[in-house]
C-alpha positions as CSV (number, residue, x, y, z in Angstrom):
1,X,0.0,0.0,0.0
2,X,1.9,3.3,-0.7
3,X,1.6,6.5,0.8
4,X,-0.9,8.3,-1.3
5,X,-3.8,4.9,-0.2
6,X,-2.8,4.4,3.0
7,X,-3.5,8.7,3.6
8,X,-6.6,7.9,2.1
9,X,-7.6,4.8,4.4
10,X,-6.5,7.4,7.3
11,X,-9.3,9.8,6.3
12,X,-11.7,7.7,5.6
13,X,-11.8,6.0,9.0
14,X,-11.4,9.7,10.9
15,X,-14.3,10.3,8.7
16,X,-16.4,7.1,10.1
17,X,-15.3,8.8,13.7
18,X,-17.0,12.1,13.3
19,X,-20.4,11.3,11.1
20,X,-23.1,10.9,12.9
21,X,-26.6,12.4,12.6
22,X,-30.0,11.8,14.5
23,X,-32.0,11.4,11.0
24,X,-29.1,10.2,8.8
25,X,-29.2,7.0,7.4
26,X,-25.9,4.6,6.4
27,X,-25.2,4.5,2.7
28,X,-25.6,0.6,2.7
29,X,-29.3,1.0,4.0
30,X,-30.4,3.4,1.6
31,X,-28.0,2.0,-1.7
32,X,-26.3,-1.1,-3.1
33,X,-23.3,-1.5,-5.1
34,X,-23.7,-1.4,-8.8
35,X,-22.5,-5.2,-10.2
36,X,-23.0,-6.6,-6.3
37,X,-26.5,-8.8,-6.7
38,X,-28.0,-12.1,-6.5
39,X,-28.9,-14.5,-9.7
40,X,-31.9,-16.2,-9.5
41,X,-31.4,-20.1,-10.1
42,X,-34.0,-22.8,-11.3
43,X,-34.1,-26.3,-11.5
44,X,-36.4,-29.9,-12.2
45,X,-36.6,-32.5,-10.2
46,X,-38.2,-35.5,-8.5
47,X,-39.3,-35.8,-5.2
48,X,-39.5,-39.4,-4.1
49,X,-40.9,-41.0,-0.6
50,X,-44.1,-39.8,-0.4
51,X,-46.9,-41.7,1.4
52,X,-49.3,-42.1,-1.7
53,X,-49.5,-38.2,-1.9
54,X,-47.6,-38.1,-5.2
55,X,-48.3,-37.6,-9.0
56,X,-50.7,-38.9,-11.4
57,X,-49.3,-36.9,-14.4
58,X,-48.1,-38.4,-17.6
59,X,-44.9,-36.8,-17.0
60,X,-44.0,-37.6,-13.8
61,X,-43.5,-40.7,-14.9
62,X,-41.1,-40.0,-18.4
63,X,-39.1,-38.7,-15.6
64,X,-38.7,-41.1,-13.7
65,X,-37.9,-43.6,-16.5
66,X,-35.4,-41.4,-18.1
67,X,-33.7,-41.0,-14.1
68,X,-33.6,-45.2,-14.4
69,X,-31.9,-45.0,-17.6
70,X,-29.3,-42.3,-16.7
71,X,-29.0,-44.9,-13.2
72,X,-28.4,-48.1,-15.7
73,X,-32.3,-49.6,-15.5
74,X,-34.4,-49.6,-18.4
75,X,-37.7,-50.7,-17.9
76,X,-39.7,-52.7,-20.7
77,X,-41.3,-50.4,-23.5
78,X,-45.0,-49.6,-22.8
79,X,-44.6,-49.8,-19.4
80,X,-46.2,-46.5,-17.5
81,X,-44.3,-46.5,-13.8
82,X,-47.3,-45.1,-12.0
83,X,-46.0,-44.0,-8.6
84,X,-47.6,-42.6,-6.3
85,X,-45.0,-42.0,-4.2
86,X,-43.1,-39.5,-6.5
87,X,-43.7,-35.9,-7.1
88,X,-42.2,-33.8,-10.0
89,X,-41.4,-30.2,-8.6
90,X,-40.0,-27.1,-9.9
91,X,-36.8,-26.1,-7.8
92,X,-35.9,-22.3,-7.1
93,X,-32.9,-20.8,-5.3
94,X,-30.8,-17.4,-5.1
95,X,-27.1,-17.4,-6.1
96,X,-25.9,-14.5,-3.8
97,X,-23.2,-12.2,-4.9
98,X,-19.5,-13.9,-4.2
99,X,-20.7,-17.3,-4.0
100,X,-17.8,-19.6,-4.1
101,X,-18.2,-23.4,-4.8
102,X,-18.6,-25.5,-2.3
103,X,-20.9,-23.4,-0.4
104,X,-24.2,-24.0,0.5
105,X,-27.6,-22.4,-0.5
106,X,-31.5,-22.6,0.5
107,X,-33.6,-23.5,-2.2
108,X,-37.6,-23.6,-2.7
109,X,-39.8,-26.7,-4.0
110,X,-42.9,-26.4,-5.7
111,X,-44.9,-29.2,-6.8
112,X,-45.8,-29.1,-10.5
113,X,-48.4,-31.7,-10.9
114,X,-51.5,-33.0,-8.7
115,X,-49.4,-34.3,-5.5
116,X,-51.3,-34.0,-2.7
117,X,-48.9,-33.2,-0.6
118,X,-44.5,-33.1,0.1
119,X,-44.3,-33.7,3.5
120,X,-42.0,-36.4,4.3
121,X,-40.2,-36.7,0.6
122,X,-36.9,-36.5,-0.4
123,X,-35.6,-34.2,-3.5
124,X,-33.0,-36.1,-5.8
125,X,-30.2,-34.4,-7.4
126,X,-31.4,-31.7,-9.5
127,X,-29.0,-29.3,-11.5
128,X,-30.1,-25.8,-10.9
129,X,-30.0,-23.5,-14.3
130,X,-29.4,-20.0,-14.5
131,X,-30.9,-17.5,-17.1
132,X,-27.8,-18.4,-19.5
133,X,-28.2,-22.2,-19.3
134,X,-25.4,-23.3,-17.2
135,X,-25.3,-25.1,-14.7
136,X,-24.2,-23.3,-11.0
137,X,-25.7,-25.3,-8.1
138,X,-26.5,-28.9,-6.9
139,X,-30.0,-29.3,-4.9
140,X,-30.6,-32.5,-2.7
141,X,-31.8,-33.6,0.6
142,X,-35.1,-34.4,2.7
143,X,-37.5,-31.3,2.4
144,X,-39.1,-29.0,5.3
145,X,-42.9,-28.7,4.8
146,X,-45.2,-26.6,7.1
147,X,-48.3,-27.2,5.8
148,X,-50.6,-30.4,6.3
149,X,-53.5,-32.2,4.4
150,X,-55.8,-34.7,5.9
151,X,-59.0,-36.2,4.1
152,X,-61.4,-38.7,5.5
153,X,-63.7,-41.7,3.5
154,X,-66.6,-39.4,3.7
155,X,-64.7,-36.8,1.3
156,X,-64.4,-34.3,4.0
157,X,-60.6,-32.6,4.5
158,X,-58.9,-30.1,6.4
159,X,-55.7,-28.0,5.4
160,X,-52.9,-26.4,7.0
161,X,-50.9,-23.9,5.1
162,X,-49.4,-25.6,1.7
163,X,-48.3,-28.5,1.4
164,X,-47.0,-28.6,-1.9
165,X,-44.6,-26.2,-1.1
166,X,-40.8,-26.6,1.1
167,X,-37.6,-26.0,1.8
168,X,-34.4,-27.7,2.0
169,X,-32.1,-25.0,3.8
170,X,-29.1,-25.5,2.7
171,X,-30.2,-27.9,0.3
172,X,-28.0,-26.9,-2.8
173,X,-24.0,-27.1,-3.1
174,X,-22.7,-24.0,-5.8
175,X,-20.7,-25.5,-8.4
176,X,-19.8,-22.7,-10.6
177,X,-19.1,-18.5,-9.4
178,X,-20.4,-15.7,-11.1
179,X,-18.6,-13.3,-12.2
180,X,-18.8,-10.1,-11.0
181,X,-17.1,-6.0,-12.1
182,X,-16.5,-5.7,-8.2
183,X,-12.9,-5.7,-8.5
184,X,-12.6,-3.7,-12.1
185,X,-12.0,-0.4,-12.9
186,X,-10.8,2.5,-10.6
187,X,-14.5,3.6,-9.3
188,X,-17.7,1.9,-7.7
189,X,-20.9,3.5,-8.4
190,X,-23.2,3.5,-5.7
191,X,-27.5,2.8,-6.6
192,X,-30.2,4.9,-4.9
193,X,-32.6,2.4,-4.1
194,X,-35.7,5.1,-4.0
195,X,-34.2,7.7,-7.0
196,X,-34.0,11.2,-5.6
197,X,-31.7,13.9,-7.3
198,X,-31.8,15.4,-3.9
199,X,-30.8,12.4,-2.0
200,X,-28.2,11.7,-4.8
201,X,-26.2,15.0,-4.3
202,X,-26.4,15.1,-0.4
203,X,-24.4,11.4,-0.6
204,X,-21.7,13.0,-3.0
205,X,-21.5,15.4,-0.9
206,X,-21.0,13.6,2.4
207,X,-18.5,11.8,0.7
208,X,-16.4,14.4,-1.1
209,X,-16.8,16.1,2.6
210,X,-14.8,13.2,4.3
211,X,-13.1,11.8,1.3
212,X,-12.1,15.1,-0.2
213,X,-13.2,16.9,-3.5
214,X,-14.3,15.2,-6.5
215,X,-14.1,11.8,-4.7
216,X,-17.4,11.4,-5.8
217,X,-20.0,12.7,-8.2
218,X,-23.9,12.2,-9.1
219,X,-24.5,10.9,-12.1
220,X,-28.6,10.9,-12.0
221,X,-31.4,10.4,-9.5
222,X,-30.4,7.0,-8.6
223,X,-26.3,6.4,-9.2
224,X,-23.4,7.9,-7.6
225,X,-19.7,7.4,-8.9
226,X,-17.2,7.0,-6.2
227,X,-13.6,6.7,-6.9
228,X,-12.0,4.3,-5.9
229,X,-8.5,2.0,-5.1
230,X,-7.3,-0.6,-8.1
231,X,-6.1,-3.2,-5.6
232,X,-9.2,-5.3,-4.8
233,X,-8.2,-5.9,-1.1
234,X,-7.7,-2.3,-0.7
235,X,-11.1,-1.9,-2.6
236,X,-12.6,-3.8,-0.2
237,X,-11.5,-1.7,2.5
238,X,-12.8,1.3,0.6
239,X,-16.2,0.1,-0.1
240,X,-16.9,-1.2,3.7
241,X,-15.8,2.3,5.1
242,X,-18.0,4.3,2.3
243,X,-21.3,2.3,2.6
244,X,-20.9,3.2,6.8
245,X,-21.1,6.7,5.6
246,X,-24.1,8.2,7.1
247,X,-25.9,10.9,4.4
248,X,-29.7,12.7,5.3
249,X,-32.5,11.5,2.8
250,X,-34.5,13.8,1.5
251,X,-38.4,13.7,2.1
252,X,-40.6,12.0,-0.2
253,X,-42.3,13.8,-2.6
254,X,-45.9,14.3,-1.6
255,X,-47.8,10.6,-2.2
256,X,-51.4,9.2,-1.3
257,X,-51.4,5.4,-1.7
258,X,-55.1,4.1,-1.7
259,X,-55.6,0.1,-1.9
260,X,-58.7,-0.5,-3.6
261,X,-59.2,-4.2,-2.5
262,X,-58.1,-3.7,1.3
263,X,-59.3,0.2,1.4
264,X,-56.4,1.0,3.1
265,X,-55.3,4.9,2.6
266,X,-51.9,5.8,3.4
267,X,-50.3,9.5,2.8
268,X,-47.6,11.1,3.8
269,X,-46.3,13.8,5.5
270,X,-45.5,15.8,2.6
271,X,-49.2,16.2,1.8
272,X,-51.0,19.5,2.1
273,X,-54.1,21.0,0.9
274,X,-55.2,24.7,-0.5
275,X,-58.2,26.1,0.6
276,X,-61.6,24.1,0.3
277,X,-64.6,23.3,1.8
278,X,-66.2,20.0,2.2
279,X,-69.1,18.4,2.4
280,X,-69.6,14.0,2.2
281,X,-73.1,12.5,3.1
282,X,-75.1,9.8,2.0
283,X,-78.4,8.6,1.3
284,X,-79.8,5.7,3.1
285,X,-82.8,3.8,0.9
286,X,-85.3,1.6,2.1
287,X,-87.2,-1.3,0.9
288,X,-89.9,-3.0,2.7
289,X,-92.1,-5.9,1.2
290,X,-95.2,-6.3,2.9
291,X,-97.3,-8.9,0.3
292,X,-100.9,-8.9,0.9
293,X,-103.0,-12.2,0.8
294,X,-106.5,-12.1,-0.1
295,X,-108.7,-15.2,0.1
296,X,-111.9,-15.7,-1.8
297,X,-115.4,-16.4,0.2
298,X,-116.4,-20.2,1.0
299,X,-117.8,-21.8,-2.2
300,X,-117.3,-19.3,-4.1
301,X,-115.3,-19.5,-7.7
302,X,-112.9,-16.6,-6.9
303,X,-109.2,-17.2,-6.2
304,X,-106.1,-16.3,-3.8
305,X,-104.2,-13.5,-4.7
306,X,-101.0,-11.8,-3.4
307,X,-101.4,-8.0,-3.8
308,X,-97.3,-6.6,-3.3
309,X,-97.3,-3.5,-0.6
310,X,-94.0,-1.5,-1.0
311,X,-93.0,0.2,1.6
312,X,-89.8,3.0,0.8
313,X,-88.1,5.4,3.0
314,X,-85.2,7.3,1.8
315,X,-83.3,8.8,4.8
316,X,-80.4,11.3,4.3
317,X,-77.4,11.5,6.6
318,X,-76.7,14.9,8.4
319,X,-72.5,15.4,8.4
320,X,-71.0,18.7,8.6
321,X,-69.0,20.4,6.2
322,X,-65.7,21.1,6.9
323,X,-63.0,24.1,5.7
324,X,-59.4,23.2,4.7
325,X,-57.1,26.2,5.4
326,X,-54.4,27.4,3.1
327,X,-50.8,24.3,3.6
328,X,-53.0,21.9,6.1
329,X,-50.7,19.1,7.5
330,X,-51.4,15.4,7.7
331,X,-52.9,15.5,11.3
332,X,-55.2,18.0,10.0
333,X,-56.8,16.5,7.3
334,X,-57.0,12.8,9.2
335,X,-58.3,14.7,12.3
336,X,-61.2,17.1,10.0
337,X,-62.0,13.6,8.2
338,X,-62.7,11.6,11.5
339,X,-65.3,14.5,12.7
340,X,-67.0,14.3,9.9
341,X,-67.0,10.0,10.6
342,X,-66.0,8.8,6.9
343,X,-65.1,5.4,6.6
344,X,-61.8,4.5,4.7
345,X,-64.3,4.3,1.2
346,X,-65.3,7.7,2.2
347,X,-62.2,9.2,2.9
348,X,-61.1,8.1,-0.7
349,X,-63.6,9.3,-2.9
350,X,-63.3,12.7,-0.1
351,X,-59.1,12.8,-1.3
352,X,-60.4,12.3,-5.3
353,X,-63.0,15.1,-5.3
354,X,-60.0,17.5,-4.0
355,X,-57.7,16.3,-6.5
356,X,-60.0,16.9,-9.4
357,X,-60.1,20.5,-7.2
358,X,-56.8,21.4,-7.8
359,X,-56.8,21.7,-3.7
360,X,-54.3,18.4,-3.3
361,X,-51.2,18.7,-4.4
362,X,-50.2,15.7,-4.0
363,X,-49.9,12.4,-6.7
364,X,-52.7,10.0,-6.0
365,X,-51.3,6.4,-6.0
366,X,-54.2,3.6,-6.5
367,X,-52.6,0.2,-6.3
């Protein structure tokens, strides 16, 4: 390490000494490392040992007579091996970032045909593919599976969570390593995960402030170029003491996130509203049947008849309206809303009418 790094290491750790802040947030909790990321990984296999909770699909069976072929067994042509005591299932996993062979991962099974259940079976080994083909983990071992199925003669059944779903932690041995731009080029550029140009020039600047000018520099809303060592160990180093930086987020920009199925309403504190006035009531309608029977004299040739009596009431309800004053705050507008009693549905189509007021600034989110 020659002078000019080791000076460098020197600042940046007297740097990690004095930043500190109430509100601020460490670099790693509020960005990743560009080229630092996990691969997704999938696979097929069979899972075998189940009590007569397995597969009646066409091709569970080709596979398992093409795994007796690869084993040396070839069974006589025409014959279907219906098992019930095998499952095909799809396999998933994530190849974190440095994986090195030889190390261990969790991996996900999901049966793919009509198994009843995977409680108690074994996954054989299964090659796990990623999105270019090859070949970078080994899955096998007994699975783990929560959920629970129980039927009885008279076609009732009960069940607990899935039971066509587990995991085998550790289950899958990495064969192959990814490779990854960590350890090239002179710079690491650090992602945003919320973009914010704000946010994106306060981190350069916490870091050219401890680092030293033109350290680094914002290239957008989300990414933020830091220069860095060539060495890898001493890049190493470098990252770990940058991503302890601490930096101030900037506020959210004004949001109102309404979930239509659940009715939940969420806004922020960033929301305010211009001057209006509000009014939100209802009308309550009524509809009573009252059928009248008449019955004909004795002997006579008349017949019953049913003569419908309707009775409606329409009844409106009596809620206040309520003023908005110029830049209300959050508690304001939740506290005005509750006097008035609006239900979450309420307080929606109450937040909608404004927008199309021009009296919320504020971007209206419906998920």
């Amino acid at each position: 390490m020659n002078a000019l790094h080791k000076q460098m290491l020197g600042l940046l750790l007297l740097g990690m000494a004095s930043t500190g802040s109430v509100y601020a947030e460490r670099i790693k909790d509020i960005a990743s490392i560009e080229g630092v990321r996990s691969n997704q990984l999938v696979g097929y296999g069979l899972v075998v040992g189940l009590d007569k909770s397995g597969d009646k699909t066409a091709f569970t069976g080709q596979s398992l007579r093409s795994m007796l072929a690869r084993l040396g067994l070839t069974l006589p042509p025409g014959l279907d091996p219906k098992s019930k005591n095998i499952a095909a299932v799809s396999i998933q996993a994530d190849l974190p970032a440095f994986a090195k062979p030889g190390q261990t991962i969790d991996v996900t099974i999901s049966s793919l045909g009509d198994a009843k259940s995977l409680r108690g079976g074994t996954l054989l080994m299964s090659p796990l593919k990623g999105a270019d083909g090859q070949v970078y983990a080994i899955a096998q071992g007994s699975l783990v599976v929560s959920g629970l199925s129980a039927s009885g003669q008279d076609g009732s059944s009960v069940t607990v969570n899935n039971p066509n779903v587990g995991r085998i932690p550790g289950g899958a041995t990495v064969e192959r390593t990814v490779n990854s731009s960590f350890a090239e080029g002179d710079a690491l550029v650090f992602n945003l995960h919320s973009p914010d140009f704000t946010t994106a020039n306060r981190m350069a600047e916490s870091i050219n402030k401890t680092l030293g000018a033109n350290t680094a520099k914002a290239l957008d809303a989300t990414s933020v170029r830091v220069n860095a060592p060539l060495d890898p160990s001493q890049k190493v180093t470098f990252a770990s003491v940058v991503e302890n930086m601490e930096v101030n987020p900037d506020d959210a920009s004004a949001r109102i996130i309404v979930n239509s199925r659940t009715g939940t309403v969420v806004i922020n504190g960033k929301v305010r509203v211009q001057p209006a006035a509000v009014s939100h009531g209802s009308l309550i309608v009524t509809i009573t049947e009252d059928p009248q029977v008449s019955q004909p004299e004795a002997f006579s040739t008349g017949q019953t008849a049913i003569a419908p009596d309707s009775k409606i009431s329409v009844e409106e309800e009596k809620n206040h309206m309520f003023v908005f004053n110029p830049g209300v705050s959050l508690d304001e507008i939740v506290n005005a809303v509750n006097k008035v009693g609006a239900a979450p549905s309420d307080l929606v189509a109450i937040l909608e009418a404004l927008k199309s007021a021009g009296s919320l600034h504020a971007e209206l989110i419906v998920i």
